[in-house]
SEKE-885745 format. One line per 5 residues: for each residue x, y, z of N, C-alpha, C, O, CB. Coordinates in steps of 0.001 Angstrom, whole numbers, padded with zeros to 6 digits. Glycine has a CB too. Layout:
<recs>
X/Y/Z/X/Y/Z/X/Y/Z/X/Y/Z/X/Y/Z; ...
</recs>
This chain:
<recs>
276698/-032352/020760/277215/-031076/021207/278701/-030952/020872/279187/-029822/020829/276986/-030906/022709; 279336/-031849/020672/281115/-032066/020543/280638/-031182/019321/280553/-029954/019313/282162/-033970/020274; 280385/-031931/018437/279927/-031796/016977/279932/-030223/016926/280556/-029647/016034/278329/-032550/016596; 279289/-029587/017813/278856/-027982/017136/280370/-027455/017649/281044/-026674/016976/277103/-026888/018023; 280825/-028035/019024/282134/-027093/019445/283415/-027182/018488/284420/-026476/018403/282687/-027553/020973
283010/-028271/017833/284164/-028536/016950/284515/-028067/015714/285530/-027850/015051/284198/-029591/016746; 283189/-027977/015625/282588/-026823/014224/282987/-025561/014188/283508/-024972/013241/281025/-026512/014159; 282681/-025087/015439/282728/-023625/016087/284769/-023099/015830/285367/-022236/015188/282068/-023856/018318; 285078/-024008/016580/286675/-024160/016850/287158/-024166/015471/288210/-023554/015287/287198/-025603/017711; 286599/-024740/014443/287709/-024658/013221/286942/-023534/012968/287868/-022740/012804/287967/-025930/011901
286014/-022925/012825/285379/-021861/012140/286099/-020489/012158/286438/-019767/011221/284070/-021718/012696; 286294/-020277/014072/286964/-019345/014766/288582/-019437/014297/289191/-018458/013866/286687/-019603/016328; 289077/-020557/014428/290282/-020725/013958/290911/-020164/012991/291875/-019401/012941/290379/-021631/013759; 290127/-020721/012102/290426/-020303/010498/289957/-018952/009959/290521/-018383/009025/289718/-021329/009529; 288804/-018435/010657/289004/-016788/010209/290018/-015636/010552/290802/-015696/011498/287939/-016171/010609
289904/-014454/009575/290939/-013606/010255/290246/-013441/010708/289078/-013808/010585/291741/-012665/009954; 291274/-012155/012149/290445/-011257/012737/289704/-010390/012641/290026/-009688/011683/290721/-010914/013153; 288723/-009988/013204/287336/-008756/012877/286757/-009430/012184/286144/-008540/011594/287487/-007243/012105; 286279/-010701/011548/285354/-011449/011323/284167/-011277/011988/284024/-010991/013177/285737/-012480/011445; 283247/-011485/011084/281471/-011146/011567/281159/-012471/011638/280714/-013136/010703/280243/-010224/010369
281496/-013041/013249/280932/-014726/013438/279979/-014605/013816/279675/-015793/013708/281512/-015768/014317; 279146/-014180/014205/277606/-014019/014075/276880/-014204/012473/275863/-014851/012226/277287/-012443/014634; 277579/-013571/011666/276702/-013578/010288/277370/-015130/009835/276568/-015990/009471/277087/-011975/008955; 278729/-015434/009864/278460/-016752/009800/278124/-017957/009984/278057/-019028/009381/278674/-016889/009734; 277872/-017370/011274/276897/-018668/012190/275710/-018897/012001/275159/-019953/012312/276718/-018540/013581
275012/-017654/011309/273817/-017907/010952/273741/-018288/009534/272687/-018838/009215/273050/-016872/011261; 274497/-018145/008741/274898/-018469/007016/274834/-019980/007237/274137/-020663/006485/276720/-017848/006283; 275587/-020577/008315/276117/-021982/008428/274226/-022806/008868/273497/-023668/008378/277747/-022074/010057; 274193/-021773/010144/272689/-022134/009854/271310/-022072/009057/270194/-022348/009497/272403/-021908/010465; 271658/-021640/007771/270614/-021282/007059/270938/-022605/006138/270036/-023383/005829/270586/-019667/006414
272218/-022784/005751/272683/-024240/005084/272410/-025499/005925/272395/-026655/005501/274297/-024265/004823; 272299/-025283/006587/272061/-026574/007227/271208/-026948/007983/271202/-027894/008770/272817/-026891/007773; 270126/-025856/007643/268330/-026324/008420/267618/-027289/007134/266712/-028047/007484/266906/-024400/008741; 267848/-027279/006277/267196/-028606/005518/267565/-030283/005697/266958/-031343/005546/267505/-028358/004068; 269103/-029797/006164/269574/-031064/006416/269467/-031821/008223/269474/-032956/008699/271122/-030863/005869
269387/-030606/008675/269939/-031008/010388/269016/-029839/011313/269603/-029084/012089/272134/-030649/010701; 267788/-029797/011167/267477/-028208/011672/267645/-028154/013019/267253/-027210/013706/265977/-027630/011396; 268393/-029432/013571/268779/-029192/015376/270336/-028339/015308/270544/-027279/015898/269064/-031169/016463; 271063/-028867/014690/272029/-028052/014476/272001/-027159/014252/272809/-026395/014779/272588/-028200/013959; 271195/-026759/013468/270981/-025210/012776/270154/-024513/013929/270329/-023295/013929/269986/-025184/011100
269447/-024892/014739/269240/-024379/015790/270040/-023197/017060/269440/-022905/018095/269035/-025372/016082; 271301/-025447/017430/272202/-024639/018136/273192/-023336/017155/273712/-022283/017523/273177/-025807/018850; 273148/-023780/016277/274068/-022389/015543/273546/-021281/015689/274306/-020313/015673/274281/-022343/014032; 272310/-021089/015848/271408/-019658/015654/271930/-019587/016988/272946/-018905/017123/269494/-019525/015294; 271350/-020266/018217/271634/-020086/019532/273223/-019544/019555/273543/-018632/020317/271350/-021491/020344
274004/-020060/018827/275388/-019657/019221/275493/-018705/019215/275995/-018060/020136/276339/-019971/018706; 274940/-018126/017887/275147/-016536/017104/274634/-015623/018525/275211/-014829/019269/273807/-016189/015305; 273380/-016136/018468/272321/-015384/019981/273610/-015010/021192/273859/-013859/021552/270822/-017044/020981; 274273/-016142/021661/274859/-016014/022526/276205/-015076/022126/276239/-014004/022731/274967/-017265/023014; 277137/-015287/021344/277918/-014549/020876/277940/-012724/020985/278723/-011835/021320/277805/-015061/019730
276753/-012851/020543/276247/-010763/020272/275834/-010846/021823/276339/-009868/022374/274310/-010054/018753; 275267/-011462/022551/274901/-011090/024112/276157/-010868/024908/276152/-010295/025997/274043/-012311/024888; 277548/-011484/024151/278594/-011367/025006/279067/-010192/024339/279371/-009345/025179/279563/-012580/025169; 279269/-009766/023056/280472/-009176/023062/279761/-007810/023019/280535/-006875/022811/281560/-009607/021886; 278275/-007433/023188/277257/-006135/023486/277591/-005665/024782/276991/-004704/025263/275600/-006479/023486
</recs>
């Protein structure tokens, strides 16, 4: 779980603002369900959670 927040944190970091982190959370998870599809999981979940907050 560190692993995804840490992910998350440089992701957020490093974009400008008005960034569509939803579409990249799921981009990140579409790359990385062959390799890790638990990760790519929580990433979808993130995205999920993300649009439930900012709706």
């Amino acid at each position: 779980m560190y692993t995804l927040l840490a992910f998350l944190t440089r992701l957020f970091g490093a974009s400008p603002a008005g960034a569509d982190y939803p579409a990249q959370l799921m981009e990140q998870a579409g790359a990385r369900f062959g390799r890790n599809p638990e990760q790519a999981a929580e990433l979808r979940r993130a995205a999920s959670a993300w649009l439930r907050v900012v709706r």
